[in-house]
Backbone as numpy.savetxt, mean C-alpha at the origin, in Angstrom:
# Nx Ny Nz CAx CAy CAz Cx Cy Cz
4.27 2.09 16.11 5.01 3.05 15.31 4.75 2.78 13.83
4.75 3.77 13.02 4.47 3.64 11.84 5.15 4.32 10.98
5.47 3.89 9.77 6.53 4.94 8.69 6.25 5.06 7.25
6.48 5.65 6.43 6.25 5.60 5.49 6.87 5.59 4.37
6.74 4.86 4.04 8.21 3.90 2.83 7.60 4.02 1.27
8.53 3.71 0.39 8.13 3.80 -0.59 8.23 2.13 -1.54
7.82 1.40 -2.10 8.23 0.33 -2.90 9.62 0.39 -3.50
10.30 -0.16 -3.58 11.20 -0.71 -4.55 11.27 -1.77 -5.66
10.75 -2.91 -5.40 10.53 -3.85 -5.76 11.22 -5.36 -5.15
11.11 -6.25 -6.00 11.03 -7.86 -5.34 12.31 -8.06 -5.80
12.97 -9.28 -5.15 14.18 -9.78 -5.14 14.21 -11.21 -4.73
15.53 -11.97 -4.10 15.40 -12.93 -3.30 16.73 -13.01 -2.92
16.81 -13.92 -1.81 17.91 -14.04 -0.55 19.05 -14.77 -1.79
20.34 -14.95 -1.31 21.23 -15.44 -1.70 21.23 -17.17 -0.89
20.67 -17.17 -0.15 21.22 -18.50 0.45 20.37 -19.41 0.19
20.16 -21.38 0.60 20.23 -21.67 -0.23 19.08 -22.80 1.17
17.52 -22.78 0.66 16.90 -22.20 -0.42 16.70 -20.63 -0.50
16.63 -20.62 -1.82 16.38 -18.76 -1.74 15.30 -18.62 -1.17
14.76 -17.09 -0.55 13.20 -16.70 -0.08 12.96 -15.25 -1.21
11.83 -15.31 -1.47 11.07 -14.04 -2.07 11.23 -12.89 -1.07
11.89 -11.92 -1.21 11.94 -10.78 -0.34 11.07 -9.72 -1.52
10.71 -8.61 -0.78 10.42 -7.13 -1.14 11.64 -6.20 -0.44
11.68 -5.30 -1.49 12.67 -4.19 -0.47 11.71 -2.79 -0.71
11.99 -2.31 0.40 10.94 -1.02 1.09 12.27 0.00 1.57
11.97 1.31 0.76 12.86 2.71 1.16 12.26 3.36 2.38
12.54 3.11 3.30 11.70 4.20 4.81 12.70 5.64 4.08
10.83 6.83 3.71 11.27 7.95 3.58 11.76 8.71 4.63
12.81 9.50 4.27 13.11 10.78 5.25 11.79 11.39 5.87
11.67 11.60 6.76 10.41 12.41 7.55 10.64 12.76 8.49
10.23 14.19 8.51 9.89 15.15 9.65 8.61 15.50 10.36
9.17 15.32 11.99 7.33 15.41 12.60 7.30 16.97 13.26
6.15 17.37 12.40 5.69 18.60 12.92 5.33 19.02 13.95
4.38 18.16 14.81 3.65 18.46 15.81 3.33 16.80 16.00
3.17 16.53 17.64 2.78 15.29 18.46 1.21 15.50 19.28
0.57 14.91 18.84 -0.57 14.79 19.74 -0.69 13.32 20.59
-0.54 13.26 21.60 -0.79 11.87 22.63 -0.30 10.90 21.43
1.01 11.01 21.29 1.39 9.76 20.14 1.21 9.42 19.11
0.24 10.25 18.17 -0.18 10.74 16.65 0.57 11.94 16.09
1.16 12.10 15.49 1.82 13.03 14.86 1.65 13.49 12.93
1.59 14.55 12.73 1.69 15.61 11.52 2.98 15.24 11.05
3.22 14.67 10.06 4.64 14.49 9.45 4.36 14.94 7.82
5.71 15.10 7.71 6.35 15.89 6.35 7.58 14.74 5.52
6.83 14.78 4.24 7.65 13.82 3.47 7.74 14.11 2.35
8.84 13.70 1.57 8.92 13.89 0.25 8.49 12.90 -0.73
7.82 13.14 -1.46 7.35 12.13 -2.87 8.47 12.46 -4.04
8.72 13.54 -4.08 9.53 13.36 -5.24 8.04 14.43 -6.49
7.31 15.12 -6.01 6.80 15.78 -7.32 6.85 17.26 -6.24
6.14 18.28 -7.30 6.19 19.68 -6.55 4.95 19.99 -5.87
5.19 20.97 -5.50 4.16 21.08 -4.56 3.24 22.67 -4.99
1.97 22.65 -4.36 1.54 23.48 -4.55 1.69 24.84 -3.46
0.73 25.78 -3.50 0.74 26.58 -2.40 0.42 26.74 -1.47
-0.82 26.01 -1.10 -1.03 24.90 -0.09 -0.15 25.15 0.99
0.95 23.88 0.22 2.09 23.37 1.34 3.42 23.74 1.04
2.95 24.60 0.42 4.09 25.74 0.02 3.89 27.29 1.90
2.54 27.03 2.17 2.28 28.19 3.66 2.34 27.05 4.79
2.53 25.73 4.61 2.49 24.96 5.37 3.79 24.66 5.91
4.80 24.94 4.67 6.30 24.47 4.84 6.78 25.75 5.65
5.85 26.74 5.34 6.58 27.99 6.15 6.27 27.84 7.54
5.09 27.22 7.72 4.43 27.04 9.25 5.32 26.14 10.15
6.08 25.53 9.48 6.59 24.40 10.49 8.24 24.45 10.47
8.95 25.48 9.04 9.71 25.74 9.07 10.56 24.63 8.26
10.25 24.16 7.20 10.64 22.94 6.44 11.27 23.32 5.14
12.16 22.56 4.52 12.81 22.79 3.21 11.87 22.47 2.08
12.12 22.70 1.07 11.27 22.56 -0.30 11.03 21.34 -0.77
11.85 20.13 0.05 11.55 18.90 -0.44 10.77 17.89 0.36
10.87 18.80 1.58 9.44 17.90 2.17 7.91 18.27 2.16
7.34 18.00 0.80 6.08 18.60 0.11 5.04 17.54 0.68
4.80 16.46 1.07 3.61 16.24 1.28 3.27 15.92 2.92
1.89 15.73 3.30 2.01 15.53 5.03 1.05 14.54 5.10
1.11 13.76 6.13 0.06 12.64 6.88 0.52 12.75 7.87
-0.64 11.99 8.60 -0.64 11.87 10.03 -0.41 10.00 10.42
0.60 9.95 11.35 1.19 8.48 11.90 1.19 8.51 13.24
0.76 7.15 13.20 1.90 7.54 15.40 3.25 7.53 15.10
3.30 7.20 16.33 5.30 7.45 16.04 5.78 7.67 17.60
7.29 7.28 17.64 7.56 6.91 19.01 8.02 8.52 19.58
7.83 9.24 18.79 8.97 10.72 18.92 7.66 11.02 20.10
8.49 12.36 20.87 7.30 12.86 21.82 7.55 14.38 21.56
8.61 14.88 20.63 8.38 16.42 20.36 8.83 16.18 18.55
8.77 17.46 18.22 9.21 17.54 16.88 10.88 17.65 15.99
10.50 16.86 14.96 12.31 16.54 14.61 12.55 15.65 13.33
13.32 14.82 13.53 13.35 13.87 12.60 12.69 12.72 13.26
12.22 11.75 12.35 11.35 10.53 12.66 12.33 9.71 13.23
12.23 8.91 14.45 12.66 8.07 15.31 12.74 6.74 14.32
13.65 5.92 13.73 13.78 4.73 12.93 13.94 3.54 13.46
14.51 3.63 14.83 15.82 3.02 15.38 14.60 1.67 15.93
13.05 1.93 16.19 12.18 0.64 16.03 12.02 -0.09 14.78
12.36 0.26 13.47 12.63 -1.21 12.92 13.78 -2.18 12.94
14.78 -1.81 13.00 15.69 -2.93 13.99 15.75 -4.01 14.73
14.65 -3.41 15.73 14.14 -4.53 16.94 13.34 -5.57 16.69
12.50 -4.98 15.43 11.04 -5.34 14.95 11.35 -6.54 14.40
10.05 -7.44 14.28 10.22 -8.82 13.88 9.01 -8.93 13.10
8.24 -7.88 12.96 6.92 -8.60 11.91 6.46 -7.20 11.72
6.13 -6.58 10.63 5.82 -5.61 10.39 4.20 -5.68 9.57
3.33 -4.74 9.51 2.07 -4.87 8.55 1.97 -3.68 7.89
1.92 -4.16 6.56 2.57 -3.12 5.49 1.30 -2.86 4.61
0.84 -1.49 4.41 -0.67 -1.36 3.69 -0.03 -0.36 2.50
-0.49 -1.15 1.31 -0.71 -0.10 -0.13 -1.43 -0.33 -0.93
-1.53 0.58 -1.83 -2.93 0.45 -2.99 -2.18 -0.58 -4.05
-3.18 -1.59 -4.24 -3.31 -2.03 -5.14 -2.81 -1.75 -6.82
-2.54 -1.99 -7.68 -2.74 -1.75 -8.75 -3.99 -1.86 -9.34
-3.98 -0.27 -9.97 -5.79 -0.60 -10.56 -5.36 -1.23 -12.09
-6.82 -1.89 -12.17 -6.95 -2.63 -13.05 -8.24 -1.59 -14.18
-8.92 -0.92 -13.37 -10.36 -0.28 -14.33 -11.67 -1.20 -14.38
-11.96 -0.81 -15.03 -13.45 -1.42 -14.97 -13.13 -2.39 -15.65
-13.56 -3.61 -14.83 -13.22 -5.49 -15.41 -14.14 -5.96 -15.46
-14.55 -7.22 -16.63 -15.48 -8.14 -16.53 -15.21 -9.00 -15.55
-16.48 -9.96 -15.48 -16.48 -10.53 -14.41 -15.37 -12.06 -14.87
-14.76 -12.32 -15.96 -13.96 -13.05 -15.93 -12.44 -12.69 -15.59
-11.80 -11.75 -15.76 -11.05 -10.78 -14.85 -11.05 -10.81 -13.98
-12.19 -10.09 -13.03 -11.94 -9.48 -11.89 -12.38 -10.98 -11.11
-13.22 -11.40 -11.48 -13.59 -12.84 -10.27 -13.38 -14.12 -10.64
-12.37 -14.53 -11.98 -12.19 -15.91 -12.18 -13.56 -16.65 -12.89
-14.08 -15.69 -13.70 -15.59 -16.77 -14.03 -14.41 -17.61 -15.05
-15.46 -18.79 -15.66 -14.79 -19.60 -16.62 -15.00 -18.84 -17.63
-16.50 -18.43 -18.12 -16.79 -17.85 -19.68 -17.27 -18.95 -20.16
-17.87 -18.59 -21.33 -18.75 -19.74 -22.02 -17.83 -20.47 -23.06
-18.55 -21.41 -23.75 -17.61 -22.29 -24.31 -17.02 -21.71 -25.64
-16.06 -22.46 -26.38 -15.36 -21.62 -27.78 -15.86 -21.92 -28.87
-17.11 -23.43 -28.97 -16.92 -23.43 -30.17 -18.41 -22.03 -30.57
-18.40 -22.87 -31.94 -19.64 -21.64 -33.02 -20.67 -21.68 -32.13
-21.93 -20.77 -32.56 -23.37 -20.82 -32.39 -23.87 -20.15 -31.25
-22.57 -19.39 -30.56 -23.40 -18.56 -29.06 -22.86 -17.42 -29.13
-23.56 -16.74 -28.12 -22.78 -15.24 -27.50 -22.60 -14.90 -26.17
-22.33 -16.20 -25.56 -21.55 -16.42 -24.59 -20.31 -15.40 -24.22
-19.27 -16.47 -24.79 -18.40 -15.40 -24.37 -17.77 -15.12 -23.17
-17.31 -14.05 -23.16 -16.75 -13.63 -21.26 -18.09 -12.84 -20.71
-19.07 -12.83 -21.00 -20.09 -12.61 -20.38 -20.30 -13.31 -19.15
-21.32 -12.23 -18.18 -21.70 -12.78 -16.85 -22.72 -13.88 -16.65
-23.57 -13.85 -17.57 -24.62 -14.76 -17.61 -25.47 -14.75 -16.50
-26.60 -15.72 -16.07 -27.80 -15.04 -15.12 -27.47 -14.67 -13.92
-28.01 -12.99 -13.58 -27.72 -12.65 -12.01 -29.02 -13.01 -11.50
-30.05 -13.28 -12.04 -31.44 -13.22 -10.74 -31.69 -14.67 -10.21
-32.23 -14.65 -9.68 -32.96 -15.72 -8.79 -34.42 -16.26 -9.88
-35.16 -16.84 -9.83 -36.62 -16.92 -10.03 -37.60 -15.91 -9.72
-38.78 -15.90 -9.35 -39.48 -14.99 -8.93 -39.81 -14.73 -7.57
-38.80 -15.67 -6.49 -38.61 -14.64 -5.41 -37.45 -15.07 -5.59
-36.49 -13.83 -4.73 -37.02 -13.14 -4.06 -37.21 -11.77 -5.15
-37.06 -12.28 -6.37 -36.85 -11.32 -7.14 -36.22 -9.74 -7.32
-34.89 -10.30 -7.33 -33.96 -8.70 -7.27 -32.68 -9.70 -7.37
-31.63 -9.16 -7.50 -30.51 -9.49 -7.05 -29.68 -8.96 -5.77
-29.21 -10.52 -5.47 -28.90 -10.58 -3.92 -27.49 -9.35 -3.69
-27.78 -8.69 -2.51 -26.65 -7.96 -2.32 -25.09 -8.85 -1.97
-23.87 -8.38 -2.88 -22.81 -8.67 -2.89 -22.64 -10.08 -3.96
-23.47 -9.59 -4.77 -23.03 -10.52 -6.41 -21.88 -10.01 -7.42
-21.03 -11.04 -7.64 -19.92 -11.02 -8.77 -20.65 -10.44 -9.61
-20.25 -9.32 -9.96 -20.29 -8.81 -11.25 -18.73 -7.33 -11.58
-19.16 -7.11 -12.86 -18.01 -6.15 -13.44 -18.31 -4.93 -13.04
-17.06 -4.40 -12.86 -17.40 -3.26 -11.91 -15.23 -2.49 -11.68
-15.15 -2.17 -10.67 -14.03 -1.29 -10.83 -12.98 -2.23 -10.22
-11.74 -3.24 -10.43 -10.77 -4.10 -9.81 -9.48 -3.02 -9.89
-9.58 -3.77 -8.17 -7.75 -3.09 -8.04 -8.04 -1.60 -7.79
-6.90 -0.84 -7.27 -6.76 0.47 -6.67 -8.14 0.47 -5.26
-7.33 -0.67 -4.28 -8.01 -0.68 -3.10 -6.49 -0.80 -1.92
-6.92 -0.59 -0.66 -5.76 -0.64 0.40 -5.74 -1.92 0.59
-4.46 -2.67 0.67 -4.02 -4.02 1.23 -3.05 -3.78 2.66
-3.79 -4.93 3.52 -2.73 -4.50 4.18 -1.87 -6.14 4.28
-0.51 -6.56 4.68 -0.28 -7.90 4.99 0.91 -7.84 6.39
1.07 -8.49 6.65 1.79 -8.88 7.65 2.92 -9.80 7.46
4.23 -9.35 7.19 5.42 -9.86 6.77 6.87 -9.55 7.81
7.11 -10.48 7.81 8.16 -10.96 8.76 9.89 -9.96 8.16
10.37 -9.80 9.39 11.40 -8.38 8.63 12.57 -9.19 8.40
13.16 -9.29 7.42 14.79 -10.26 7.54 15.86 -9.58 7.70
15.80 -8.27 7.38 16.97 -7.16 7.65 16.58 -5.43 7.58
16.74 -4.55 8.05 16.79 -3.41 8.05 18.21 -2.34 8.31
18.68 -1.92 7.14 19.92 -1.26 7.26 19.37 0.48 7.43
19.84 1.23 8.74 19.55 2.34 9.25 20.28 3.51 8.36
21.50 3.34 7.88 22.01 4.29 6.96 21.33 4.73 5.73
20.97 3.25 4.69 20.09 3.84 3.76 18.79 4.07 3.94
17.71 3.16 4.91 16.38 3.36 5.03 16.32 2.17 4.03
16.71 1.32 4.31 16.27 -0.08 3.42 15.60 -1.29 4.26
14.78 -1.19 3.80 13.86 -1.93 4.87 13.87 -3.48 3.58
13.99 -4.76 4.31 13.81 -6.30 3.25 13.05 -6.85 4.46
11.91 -7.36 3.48 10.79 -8.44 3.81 10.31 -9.32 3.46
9.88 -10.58 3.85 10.18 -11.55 3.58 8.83 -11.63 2.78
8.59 -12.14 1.50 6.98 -12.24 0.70 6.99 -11.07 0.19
5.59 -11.01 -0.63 5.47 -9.93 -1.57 4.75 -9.02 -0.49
4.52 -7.94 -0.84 3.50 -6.56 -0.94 2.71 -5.86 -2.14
2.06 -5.84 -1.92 1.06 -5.43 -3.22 1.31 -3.76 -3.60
0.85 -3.60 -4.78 1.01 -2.05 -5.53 2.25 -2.26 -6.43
2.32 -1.28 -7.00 3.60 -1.27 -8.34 4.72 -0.63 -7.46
5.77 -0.92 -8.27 6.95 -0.38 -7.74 7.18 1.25 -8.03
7.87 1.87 -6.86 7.54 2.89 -6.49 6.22 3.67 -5.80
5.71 2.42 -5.71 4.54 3.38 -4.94 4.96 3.33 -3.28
3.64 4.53 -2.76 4.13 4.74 -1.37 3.23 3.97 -0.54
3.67 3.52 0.86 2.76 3.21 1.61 2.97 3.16 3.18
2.24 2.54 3.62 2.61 2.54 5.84 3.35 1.34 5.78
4.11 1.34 6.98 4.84 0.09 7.23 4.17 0.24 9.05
3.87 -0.62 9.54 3.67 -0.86 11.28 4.13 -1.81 11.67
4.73 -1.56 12.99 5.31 -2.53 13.81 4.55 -3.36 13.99
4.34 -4.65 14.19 3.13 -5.46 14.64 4.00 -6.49 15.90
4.89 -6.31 15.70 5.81 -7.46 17.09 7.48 -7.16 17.34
């Protein structure tokens, strides 16, 4: 089963030692249509929508605030509201979101180089310094550190659930999750 939550951000337990939690909003969602346990769902982000899914909302018969759609499994077997009542049970969930982009990074950024030294007389620097080999094999080897685009990639991790309250859709997990707060992402049962 899978859902789709939004970030909140990080916190920690009250007791004693504390633990690093994340807290995760499971959005409201509606499933359109079920195929063999994959389903068309309808969710709200919170921006407007176009016209698109403005003939889409008419197709399925949906209110104005459930503007965007993906496809999840899901335990439902006809169409309705999303079945929740499996994170409860759940004991380890694997939670995938984008990254924070970073843009185009040098290679001391994005891969930890050291950089050259501080004092006078070079142009060192945060420069990459030599990518080739000698004269064979002559080229550079595929999958070399260099600068290039960091961050705004899918993570996924696997975090252990410490509580889930069904009234608000508050999902707490134990460790971080990656992406900025407020962003959206999958949550899956994994145990």
């Amino acid at each position: 089963m899978e859902f789709i939550v939004q970030k909140i951000g990080m916190s920690r337990t009250v007791s004693v030692p504390s633990t690093a939690v994340t807290l995760l909003k499971v959005l409201d969602t509606k499933v359109c249509e079920v195929n063999n346990g994959v389903a068309l769902v309808s969710y709200s982000n919170g921006k407007k929508f176009n016209k698109a899914i403005e003939g889409q909302q008419k197709k399925f018969n949906l209110s104005k605030e459930f503007n965007r759609f993906a496809t999840i499994t899901v335990a439902n077997s006809e169409a309705g509201d999303l079945e929740v009542s499996g994170l409860s049970e759940a004991k380890v969930v694997k939670t995938t979101f984008k990254t924070k982009g970073r843009g185009f990074s040098g290679v001391v950024k994005r891969w930890n180089f050291a950089g050259g030294r501080a004092s006078h007389g070079h142009r060192m620097g945060k420069r990459t310094g030599s990518i080739g080999n000698c004269e064979w094999p002559g080229r550079v080897q595929p999958g070399k550190k260099m600068p290039g685009q960091y961050g705004n990639t899918n993570v996924s991790v696997k975090n252990e659930i410490i509580s889930f309250d069904a009234e608000t859709g508050i999902l707490v997990l134990k460790g971080s999750v990656s992406g900025a707060n407020g962003s959206l992402g999958k949550v899956k049962v994994a145990k």
